[in-house]
C-alpha positions, 0 to 999 in steps of 0.5 A: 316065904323068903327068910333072911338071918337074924342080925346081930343083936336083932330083938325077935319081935324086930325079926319077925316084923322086918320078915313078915314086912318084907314077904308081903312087900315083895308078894311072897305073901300074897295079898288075902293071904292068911298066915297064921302066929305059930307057922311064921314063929315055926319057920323063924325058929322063935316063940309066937309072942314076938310074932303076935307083937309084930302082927299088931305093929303091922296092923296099925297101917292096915296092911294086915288083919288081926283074926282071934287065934288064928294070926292074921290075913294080909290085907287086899290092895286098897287103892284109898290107902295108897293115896293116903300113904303116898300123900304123907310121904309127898307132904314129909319128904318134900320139905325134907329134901329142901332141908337136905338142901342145906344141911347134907354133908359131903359124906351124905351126898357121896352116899346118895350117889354110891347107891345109885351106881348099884341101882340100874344093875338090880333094876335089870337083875333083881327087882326087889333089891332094887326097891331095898336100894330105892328105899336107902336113897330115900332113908339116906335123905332122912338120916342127912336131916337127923329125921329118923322118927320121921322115917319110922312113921312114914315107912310104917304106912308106906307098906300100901305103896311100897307094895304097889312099887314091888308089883311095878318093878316086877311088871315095868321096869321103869329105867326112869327110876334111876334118872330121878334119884340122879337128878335128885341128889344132883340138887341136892349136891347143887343145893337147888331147892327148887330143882330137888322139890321138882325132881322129887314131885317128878320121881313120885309122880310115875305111879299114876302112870303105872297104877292102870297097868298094875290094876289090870295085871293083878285085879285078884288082889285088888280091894273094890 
């Protein structure tokens, strides 16, 4: 399990959350994996409670099982929720890159490009940065349109398709990736509705392209 520092002024349930989040997004955590509250607040340094919080936070989008005394099992990767989990993010940040259209500011758009300076590099050299990277191109649209709740709800569910992502970078490496954040932020710069909501759509659409390769590359973690 890869474990990060703590941030400053981080509660440990918020700590324990963003570790264990982040391991079973990045497959340090395997999918059947169980983990058990003790093991986990051991290597965090922290009490079980905060860790038994973030246990049932992570339940509430199946990404996890709670099992009486023993932590919990990491879920099996279901293709239902994938869909289910990307259909919300489709249906929210469709109308929210049109938003974005009207309301990013010119320190918004300077922000969406910087990341994408950074993202061929880790693309190449370190694909799960390069998700973090993707993941804050995504939040920057987010906080442009003042939608932080939003963000919260959707990326809460978003662990099914956000693992599925880890598992394609690991395994293609698609260099489209980074064309569909240009041309998004592109349209946005250009307030081109039209043209944001296509690039948008585009971007979310490779996934049907990778999913038969990423079922036959790791059918041992997929739920029937």
């Amino acid at each position: 399990m890869i474990i990060t520092p703590k941030n400053t002024f981080e509660p440990n349930r918020e700590y324990a959350f963003r570790i264990v989040r982040d391991n079973i997004i990045n497959m340090e955590i395997k999918p059947g994996s169980l983990i058990g509250e003790q093991e986990i607040a051991t290597q965090l340094g922290i009490s079980r409670t905060p860790v038994h919080e973030a246990y049932l936070e992570l339940s509430k989008s199946k990404i996890v099982n709670i099992l009486p005394q023993k932590g919990c099992s990491v879920s099996l990767i279901d293709y239902e929720l994938i869909k289910e989990s990307r259909f919300l993010r489709i249906a929210v940040e469709s109308a929210l890159i049109k938003e974005a259209c009207d309301v990013a500011t010119e320190e918004d758009i300077n922000k969406l490009y910087s990341n994408i300076k950074l993202q061929q590099f880790y693309l190449e050299n370190d694909p799960p940065k390069f998700l973090d990277l993707d993941n804050d191109f995504h939040k920057s649209i987010y906080v442009a349109c003042n939608k932080m709740q939003c963000f919260y709800m959707v990326s809460l569910m978003s662990l099914h398709f956000d693992r599925v992502r880890s598992l394609s970078l690991k395994t293609i490496k698609d260099q489209k990736l980074v064309s569909d954040h240009q041309a998004i932020a592109d349209a946005i710069a250009a307030h081109d509705k039209d043209a944001a909501e296509a690039a948008f759509k585009k971007h979310m659409s490779r996934f049907d392209l990778d999913w038969d390769i990423i079922k036959k590359e790791y059918s041992e973690y997929i739920a029937e």
